[in-house]
Biotite code that builds the C-alpha atoms (Angstrom):
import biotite.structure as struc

atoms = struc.array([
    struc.Atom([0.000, 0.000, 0.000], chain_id="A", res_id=1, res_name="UNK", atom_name="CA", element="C"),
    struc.Atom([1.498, 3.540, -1.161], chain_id="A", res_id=2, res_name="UNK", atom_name="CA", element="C"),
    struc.Atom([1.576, 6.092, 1.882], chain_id="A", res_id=3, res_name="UNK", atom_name="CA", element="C"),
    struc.Atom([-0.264, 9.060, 1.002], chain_id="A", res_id=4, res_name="UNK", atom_name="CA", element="C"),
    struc.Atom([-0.118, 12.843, 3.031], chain_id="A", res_id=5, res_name="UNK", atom_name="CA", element="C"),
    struc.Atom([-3.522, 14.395, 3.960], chain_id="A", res_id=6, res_name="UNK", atom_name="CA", element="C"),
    struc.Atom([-1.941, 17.203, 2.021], chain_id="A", res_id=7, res_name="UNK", atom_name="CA", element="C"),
    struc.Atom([-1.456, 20.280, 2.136], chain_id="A", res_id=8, res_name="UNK", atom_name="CA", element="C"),
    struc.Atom([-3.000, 23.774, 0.951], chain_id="A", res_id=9, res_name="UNK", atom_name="CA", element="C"),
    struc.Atom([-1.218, 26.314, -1.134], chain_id="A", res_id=10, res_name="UNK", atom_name="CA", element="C"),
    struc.Atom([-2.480, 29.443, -2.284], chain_id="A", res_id=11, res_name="UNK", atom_name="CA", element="C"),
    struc.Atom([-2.361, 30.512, -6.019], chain_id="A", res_id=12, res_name="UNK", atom_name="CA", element="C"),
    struc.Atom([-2.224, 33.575, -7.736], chain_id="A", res_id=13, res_name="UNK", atom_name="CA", element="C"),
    struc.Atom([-1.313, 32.563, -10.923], chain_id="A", res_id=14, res_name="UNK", atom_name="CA", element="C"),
    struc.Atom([-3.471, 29.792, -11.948], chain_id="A", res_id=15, res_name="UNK", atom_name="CA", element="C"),
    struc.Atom([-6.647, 32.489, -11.897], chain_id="A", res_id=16, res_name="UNK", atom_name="CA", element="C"),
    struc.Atom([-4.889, 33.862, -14.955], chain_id="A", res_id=17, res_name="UNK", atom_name="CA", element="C"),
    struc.Atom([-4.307, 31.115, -16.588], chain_id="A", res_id=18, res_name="UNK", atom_name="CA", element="C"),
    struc.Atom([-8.082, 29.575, -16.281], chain_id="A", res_id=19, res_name="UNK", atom_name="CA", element="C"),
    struc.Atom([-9.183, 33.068, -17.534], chain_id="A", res_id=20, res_name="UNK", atom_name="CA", element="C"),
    struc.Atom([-7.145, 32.582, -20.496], chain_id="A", res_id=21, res_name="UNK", atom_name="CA", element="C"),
    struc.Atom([-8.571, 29.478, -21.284], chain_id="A", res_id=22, res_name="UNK", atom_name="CA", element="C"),
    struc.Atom([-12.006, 31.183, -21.119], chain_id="A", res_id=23, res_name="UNK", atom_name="CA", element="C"),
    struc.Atom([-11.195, 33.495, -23.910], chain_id="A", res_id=24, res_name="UNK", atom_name="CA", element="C"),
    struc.Atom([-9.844, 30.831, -26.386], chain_id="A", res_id=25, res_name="UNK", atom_name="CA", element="C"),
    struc.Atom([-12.665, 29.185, -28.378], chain_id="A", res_id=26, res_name="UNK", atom_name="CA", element="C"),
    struc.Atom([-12.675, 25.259, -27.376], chain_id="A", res_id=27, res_name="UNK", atom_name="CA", element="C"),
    struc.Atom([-9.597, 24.936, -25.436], chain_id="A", res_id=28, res_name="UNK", atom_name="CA", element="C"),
    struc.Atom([-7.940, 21.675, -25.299], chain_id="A", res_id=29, res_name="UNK", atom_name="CA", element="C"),
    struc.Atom([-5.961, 21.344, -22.040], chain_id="A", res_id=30, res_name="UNK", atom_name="CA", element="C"),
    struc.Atom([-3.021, 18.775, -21.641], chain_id="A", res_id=31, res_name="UNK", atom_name="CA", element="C"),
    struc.Atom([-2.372, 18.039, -17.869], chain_id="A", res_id=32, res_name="UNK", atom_name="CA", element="C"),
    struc.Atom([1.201, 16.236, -17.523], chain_id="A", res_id=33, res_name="UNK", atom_name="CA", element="C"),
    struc.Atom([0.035, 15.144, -13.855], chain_id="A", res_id=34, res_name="UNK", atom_name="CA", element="C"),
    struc.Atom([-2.510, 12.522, -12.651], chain_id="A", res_id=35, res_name="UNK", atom_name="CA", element="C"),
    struc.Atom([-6.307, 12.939, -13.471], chain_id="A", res_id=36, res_name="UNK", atom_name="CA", element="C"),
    struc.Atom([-7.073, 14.336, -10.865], chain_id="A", res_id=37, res_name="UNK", atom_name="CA", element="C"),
    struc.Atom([-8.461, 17.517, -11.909], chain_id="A", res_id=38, res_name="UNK", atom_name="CA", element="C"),
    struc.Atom([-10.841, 16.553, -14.817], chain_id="A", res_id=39, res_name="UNK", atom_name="CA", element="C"),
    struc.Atom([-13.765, 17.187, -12.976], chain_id="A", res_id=40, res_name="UNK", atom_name="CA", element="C"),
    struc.Atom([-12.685, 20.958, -11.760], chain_id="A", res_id=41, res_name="UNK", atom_name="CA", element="C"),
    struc.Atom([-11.714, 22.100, -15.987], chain_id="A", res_id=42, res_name="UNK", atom_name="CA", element="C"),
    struc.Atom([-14.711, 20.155, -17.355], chain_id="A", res_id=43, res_name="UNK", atom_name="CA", element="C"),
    struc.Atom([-17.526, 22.416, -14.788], chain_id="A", res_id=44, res_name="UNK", atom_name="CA", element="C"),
    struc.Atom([-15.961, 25.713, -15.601], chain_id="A", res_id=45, res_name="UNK", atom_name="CA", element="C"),
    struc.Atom([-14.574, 25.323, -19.042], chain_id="A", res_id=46, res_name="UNK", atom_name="CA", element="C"),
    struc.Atom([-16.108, 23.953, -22.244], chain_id="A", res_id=47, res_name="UNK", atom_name="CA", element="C"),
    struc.Atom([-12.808, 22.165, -22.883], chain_id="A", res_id=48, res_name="UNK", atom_name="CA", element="C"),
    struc.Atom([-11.154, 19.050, -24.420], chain_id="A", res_id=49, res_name="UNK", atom_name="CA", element="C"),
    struc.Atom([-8.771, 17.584, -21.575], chain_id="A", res_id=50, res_name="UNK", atom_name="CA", element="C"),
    struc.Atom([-6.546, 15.371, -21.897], chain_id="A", res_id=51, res_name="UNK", atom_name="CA", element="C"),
    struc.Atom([-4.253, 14.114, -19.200], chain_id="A", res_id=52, res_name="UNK", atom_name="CA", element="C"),
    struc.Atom([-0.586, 12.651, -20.119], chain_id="A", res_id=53, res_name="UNK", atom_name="CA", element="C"),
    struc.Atom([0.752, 11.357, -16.681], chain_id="A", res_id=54, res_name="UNK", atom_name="CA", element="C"),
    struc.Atom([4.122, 12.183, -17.262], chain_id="A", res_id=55, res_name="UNK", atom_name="CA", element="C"),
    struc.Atom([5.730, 11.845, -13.837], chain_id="A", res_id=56, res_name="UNK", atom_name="CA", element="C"),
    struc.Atom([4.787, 7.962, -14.503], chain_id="A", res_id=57, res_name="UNK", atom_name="CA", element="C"),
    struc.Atom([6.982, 7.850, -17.073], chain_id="A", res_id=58, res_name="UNK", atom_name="CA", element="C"),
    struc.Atom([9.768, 9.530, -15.022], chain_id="A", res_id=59, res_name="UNK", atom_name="CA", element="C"),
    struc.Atom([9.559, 7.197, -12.439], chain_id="A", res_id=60, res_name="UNK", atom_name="CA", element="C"),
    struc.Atom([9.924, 4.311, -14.568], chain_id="A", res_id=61, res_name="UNK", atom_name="CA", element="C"),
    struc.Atom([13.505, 5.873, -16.176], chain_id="A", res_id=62, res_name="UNK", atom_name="CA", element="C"),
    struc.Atom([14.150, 6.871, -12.782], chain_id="A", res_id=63, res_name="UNK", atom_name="CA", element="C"),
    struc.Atom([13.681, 2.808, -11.844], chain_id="A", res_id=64, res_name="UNK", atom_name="CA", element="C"),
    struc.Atom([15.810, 1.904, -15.095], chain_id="A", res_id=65, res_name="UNK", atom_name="CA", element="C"),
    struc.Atom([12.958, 0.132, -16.726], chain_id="A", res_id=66, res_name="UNK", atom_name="CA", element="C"),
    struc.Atom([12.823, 2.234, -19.986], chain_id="A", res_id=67, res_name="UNK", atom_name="CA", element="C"),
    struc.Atom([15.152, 1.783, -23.083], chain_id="A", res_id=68, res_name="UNK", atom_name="CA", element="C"),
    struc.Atom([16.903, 4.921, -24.618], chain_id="A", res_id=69, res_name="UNK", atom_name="CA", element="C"),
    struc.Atom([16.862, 8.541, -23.297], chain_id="A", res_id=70, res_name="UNK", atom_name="CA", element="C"),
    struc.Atom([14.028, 10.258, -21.655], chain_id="A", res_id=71, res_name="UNK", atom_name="CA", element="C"),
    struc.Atom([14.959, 13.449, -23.581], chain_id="A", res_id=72, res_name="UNK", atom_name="CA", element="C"),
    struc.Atom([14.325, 11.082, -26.492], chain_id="A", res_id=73, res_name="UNK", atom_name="CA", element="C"),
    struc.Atom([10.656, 10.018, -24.685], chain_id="A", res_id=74, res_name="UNK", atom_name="CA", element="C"),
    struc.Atom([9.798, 13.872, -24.317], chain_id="A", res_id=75, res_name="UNK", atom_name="CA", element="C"),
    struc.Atom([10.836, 14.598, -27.833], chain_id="A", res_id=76, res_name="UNK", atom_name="CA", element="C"),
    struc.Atom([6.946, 12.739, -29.123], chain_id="A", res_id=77, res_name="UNK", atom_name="CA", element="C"),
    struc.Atom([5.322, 13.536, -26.010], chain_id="A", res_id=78, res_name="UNK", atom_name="CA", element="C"),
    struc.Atom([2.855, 14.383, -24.827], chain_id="A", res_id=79, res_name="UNK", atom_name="CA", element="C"),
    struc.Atom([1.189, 13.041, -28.032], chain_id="A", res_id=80, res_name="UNK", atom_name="CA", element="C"),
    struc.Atom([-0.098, 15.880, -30.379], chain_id="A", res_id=81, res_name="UNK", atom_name="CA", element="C"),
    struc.Atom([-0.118, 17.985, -33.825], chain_id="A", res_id=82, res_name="UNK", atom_name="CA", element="C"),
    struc.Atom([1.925, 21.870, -33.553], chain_id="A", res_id=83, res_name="UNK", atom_name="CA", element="C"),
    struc.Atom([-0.751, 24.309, -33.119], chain_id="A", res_id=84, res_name="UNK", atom_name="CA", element="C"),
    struc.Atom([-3.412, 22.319, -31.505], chain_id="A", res_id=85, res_name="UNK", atom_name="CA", element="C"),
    struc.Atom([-2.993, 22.920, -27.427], chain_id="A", res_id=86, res_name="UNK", atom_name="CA", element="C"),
    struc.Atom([-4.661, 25.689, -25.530], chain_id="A", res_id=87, res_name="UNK", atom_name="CA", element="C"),
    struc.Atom([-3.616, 24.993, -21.762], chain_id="A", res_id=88, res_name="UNK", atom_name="CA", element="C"),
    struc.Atom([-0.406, 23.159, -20.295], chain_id="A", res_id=89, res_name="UNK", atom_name="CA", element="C"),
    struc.Atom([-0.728, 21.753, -16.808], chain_id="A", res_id=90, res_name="UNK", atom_name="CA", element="C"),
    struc.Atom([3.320, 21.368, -16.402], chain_id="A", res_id=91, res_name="UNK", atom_name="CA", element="C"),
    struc.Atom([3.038, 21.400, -12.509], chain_id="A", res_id=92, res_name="UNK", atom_name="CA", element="C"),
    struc.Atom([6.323, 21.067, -10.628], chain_id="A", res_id=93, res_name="UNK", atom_name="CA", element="C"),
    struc.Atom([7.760, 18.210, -13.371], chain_id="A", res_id=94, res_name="UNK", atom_name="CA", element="C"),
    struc.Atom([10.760, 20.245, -14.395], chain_id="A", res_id=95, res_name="UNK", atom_name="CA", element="C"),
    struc.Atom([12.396, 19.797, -11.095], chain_id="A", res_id=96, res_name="UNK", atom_name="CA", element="C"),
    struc.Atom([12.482, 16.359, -12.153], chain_id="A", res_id=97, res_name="UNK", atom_name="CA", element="C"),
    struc.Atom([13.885, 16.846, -15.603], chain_id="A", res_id=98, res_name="UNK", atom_name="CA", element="C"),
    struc.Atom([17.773, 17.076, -16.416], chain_id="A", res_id=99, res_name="UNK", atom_name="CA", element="C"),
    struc.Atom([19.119, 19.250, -18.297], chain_id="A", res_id=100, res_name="UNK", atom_name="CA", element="C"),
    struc.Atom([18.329, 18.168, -21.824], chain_id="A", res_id=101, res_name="UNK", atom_name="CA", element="C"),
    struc.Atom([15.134, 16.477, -20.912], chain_id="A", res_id=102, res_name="UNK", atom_name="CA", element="C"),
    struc.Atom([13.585, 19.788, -19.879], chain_id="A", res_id=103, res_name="UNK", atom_name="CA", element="C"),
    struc.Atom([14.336, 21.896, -23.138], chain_id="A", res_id=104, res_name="UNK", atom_name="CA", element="C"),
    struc.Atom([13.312, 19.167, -25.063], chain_id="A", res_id=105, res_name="UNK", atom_name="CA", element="C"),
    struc.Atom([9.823, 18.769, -23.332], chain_id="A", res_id=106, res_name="UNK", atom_name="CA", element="C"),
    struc.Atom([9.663, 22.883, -23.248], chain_id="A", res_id=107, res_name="UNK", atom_name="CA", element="C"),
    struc.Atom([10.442, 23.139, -26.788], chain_id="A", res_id=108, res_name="UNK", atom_name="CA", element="C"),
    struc.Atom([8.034, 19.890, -27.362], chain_id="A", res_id=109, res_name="UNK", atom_name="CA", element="C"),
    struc.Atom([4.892, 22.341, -25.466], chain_id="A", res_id=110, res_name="UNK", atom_name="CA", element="C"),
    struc.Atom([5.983, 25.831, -27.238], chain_id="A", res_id=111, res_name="UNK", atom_name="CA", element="C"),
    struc.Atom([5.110, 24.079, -30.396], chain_id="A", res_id=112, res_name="UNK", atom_name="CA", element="C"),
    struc.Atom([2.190, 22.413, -29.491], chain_id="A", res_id=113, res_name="UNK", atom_name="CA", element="C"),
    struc.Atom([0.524, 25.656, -28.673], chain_id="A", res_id=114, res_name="UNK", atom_name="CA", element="C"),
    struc.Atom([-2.001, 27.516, -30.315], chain_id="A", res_id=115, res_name="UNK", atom_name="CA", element="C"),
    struc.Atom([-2.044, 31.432, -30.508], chain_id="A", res_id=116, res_name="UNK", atom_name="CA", element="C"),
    struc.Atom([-2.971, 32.880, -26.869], chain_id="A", res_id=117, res_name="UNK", atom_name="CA", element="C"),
    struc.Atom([-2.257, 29.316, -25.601], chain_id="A", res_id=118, res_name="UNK", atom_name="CA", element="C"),
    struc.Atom([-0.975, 28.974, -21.795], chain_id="A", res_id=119, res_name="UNK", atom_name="CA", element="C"),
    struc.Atom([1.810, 26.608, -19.744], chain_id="A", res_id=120, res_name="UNK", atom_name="CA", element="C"),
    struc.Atom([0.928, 26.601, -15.783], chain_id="A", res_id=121, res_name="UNK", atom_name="CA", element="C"),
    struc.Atom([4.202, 25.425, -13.833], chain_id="A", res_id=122, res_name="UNK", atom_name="CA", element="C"),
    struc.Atom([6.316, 25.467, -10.842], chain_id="A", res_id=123, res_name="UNK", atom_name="CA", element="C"),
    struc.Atom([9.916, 25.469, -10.528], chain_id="A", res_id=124, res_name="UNK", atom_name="CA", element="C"),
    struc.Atom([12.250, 25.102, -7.725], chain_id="A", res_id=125, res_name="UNK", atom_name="CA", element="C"),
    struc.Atom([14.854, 27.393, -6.951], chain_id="A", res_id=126, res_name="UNK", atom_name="CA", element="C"),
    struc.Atom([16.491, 25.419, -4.431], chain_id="A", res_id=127, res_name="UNK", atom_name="CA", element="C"),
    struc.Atom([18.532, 22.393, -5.256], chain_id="A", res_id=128, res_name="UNK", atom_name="CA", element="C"),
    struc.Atom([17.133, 19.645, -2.648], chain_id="A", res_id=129, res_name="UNK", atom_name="CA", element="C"),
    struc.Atom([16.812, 15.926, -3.373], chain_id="A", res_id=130, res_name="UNK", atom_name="CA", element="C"),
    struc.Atom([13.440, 14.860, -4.256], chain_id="A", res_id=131, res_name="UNK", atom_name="CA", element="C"),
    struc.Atom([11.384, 12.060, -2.472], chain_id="A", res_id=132, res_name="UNK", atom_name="CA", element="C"),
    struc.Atom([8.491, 12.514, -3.514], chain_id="A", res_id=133, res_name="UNK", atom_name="CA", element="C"),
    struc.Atom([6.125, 13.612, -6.461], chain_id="A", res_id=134, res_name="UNK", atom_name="CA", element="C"),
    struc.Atom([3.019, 16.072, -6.056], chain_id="A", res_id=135, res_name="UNK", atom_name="CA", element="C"),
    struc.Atom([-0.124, 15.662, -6.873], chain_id="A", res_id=136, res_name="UNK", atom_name="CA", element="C"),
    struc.Atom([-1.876, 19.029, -7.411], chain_id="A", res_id=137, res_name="UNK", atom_name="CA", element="C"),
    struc.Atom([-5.613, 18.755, -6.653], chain_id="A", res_id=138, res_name="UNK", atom_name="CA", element="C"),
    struc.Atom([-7.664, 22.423, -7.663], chain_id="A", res_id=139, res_name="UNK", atom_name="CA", element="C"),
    struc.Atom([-9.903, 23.088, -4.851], chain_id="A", res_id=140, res_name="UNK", atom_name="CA", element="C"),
    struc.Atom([-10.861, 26.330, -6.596], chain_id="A", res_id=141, res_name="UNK", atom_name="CA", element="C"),
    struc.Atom([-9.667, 28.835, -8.491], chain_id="A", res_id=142, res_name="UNK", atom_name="CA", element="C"),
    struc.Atom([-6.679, 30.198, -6.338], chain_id="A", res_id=143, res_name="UNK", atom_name="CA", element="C"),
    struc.Atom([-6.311, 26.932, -3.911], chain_id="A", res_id=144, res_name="UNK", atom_name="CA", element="C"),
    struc.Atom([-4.422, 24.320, -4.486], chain_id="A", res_id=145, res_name="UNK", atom_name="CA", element="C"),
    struc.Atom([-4.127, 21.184, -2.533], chain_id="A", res_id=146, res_name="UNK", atom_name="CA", element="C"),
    struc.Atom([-0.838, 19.291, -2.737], chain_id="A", res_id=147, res_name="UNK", atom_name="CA", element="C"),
    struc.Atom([-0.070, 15.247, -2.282], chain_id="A", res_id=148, res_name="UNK", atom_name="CA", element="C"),
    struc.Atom([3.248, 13.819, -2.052], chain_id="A", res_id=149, res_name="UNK", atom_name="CA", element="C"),
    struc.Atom([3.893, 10.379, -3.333], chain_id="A", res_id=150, res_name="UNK", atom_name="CA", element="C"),
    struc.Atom([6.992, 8.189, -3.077], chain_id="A", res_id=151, res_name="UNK", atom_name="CA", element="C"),
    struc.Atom([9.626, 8.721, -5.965], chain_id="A", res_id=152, res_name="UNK", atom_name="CA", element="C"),
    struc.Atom([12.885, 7.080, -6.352], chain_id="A", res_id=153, res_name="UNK", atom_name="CA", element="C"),
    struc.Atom([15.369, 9.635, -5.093], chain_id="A", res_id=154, res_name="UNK", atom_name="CA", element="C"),
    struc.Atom([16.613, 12.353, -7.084], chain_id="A", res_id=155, res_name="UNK", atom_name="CA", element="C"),
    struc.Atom([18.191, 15.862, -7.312], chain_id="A", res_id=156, res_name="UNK", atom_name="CA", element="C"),
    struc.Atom([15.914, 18.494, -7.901], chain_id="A", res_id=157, res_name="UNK", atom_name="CA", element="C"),
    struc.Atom([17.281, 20.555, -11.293], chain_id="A", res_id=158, res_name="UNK", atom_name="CA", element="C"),
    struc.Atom([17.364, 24.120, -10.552], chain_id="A", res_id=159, res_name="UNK", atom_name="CA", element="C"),
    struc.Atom([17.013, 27.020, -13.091], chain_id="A", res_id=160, res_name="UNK", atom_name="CA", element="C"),
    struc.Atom([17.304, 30.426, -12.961], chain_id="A", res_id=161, res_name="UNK", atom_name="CA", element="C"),
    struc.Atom([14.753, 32.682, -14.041], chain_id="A", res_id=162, res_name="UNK", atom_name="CA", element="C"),
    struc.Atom([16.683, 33.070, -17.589], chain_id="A", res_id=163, res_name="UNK", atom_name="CA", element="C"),
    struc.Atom([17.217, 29.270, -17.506], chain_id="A", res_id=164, res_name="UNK", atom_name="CA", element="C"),
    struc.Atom([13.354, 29.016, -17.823], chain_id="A", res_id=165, res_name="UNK", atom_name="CA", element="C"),
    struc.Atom([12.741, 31.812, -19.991], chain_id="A", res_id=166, res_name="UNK", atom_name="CA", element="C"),
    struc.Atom([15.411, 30.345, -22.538], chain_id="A", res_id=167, res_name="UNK", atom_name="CA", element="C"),
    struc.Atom([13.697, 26.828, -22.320], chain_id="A", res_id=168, res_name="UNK", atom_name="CA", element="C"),
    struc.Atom([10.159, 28.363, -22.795], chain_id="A", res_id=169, res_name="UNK", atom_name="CA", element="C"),
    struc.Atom([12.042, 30.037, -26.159], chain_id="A", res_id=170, res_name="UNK", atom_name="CA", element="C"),
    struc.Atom([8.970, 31.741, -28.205], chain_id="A", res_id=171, res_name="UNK", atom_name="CA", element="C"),
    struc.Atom([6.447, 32.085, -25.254], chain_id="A", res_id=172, res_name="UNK", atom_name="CA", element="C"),
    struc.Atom([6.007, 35.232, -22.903], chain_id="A", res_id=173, res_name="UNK", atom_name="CA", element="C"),
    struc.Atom([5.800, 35.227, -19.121], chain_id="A", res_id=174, res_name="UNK", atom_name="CA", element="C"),
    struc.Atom([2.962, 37.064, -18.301], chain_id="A", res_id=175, res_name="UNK", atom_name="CA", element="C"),
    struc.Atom([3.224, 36.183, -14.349], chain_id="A", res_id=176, res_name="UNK", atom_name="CA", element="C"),
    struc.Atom([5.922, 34.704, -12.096], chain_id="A", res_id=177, res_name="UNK", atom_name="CA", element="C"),
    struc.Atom([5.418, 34.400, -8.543], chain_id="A", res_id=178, res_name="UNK", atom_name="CA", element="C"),
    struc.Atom([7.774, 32.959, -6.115], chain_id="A", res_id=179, res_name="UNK", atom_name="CA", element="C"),
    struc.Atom([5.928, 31.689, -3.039], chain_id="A", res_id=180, res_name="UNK", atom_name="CA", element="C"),
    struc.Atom([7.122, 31.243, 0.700], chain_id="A", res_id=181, res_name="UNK", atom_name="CA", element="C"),
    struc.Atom([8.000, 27.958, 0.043], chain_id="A", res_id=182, res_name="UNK", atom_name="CA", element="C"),
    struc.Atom([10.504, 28.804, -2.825], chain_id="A", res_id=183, res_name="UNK", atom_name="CA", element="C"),
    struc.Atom([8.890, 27.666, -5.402], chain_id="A", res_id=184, res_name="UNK", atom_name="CA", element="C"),
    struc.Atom([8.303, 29.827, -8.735], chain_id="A", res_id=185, res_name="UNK", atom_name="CA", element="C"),
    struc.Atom([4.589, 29.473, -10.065], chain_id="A", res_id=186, res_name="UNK", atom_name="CA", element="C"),
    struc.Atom([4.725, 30.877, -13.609], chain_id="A", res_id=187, res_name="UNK", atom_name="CA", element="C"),
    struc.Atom([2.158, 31.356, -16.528], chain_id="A", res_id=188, res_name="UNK", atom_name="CA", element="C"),
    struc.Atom([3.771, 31.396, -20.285], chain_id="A", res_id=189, res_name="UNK", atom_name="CA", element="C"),
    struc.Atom([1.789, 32.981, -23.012], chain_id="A", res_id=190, res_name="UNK", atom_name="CA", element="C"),
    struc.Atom([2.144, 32.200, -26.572], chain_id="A", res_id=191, res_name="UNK", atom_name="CA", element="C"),
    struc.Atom([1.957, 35.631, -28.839], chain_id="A", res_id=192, res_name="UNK", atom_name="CA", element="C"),
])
């Protein structure tokens, strides 16, 4: 049995702007990279396409050594999807996770994948710590956030400046950046 947090709350102030966002676009599709657990929140305020591409699965099993190749060379065809066609990126906090490479392929993956106006919702750590866990980010409305850790095989968090993230995003606008108490950077990208 998997050991699960009662979780805990963090306050948004950038996800507002990117649901508003969504609301001007005409029949968003929204990718989130996490776990489904936020279907139901998009699908009563939005009339949206989501899709949800667990990505931090598919870390894990690299992280376990169970996957041939690279996992820059997984990112470069995921998630799944035609240039133009995406509306909303749910990236969460999965860049900590990424190396190097990994992360500007996935970035550059998303930056194509969006359509005009489209949005990428993330977090990024600014403090190199060794990861235990993943998060599961559960919207309990529009500026609340619950979070859930879950066991991950141990790694270092990758850290990136601010113009480390704004050189991966290449082609995409910040339009907010927030760094909460907890040292973590929320940030909304914009496509022009």
């Amino acid at each position: 049995m998997i050991a699960v947090d009662a979780g805990t709350r963090t306050t948004s102030r950038v996800l507002p702007a990117f649901v508003r966002s969504l609301k001007r676009l005409p029949d968003p599709v929204l990718i989130d990279l996490g776990s489904a657990v936020n279907v139901t929140y998009f699908g009563e305020r939005l009339p949206c396409r989501m899709r949800v591409e667990d990505l931090f699965a598919e870390v894990e099993a690299y992280a376990r050594g169970g996957q041939p190749g690279t996992l820059a060379d997984l990112l470069a065809v995921r998630p799944a999807g035609e240039a133009g066609t995406i509306a909303g990126v749910l990236t969460w906090n999965l860049f900590d996770f990424l190396d190097r490479k990994a992360g500007r392929v996935l970035a550059s993956r998303l930056v194509d994948m969006l359509t005009p106006g489209g949005v990428v919702y993330g977090f990024f750590g600014t403090r190199a710590a060794q990861l235990t866990a993943y998060t599961r980010y559960m919207i309990e409305n529009e500026s609340t956030l619950r979070q859930r850790n879950y066991p991950a095989t141990p790694a270092w968090s990758q850290v990136r400046t601010t113009r480390d993230i704004n050189k991966m995003f290449e082609g995409l606008l910040v339009t907010d950046s927030i760094l909460l108490k907890n040292g973590t950077r929320e940030t909304l990208f914009r496509k022009p």
